[in-house]
N, C-alpha and C positions, 0 to 999 in steps of 0.2 A: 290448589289452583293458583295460580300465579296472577299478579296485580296487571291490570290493562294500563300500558303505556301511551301516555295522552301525547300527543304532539298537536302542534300548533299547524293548521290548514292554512293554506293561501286560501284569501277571500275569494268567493264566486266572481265577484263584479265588482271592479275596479274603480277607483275614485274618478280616473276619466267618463269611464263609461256611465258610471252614476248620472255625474255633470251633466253629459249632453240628453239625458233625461226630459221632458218636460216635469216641472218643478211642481205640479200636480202629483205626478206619477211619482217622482221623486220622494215625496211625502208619503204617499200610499205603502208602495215599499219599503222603507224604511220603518212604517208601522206595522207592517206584518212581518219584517227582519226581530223587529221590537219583540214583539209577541210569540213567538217560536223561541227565541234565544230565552226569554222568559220560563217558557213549558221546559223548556230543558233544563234549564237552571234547577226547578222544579222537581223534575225528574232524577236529575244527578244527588241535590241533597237527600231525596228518599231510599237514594240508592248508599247513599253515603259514597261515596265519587265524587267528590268535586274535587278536579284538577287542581 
């Protein structure tokens, strides 16, 4: 089986779009961007995968 080729994704939402945010919400998501990128992180060393 052949090694899965990682490439690098354009982000979903963009630093503008962040910005006009209300800076509540701003926060919010960026702590559940936080915590998913985490679980995966997670994920990838159990799988021995890390990019």
């Amino acid at each position: 089986m052949s090694d899965i080729q990682w490439m690098s994704l354009p982000r979903p939402i963009t630093a503008e779009q962040l910005a006009s945010l209300p800076p509540e919400f701003q926060t919010l998501l960026r702590a559940v961007i936080e915590y998913y990128e985490g679980r995966i992180a997670d994920f990838e060393s159990r799988l021995g995968k890390t990019p």
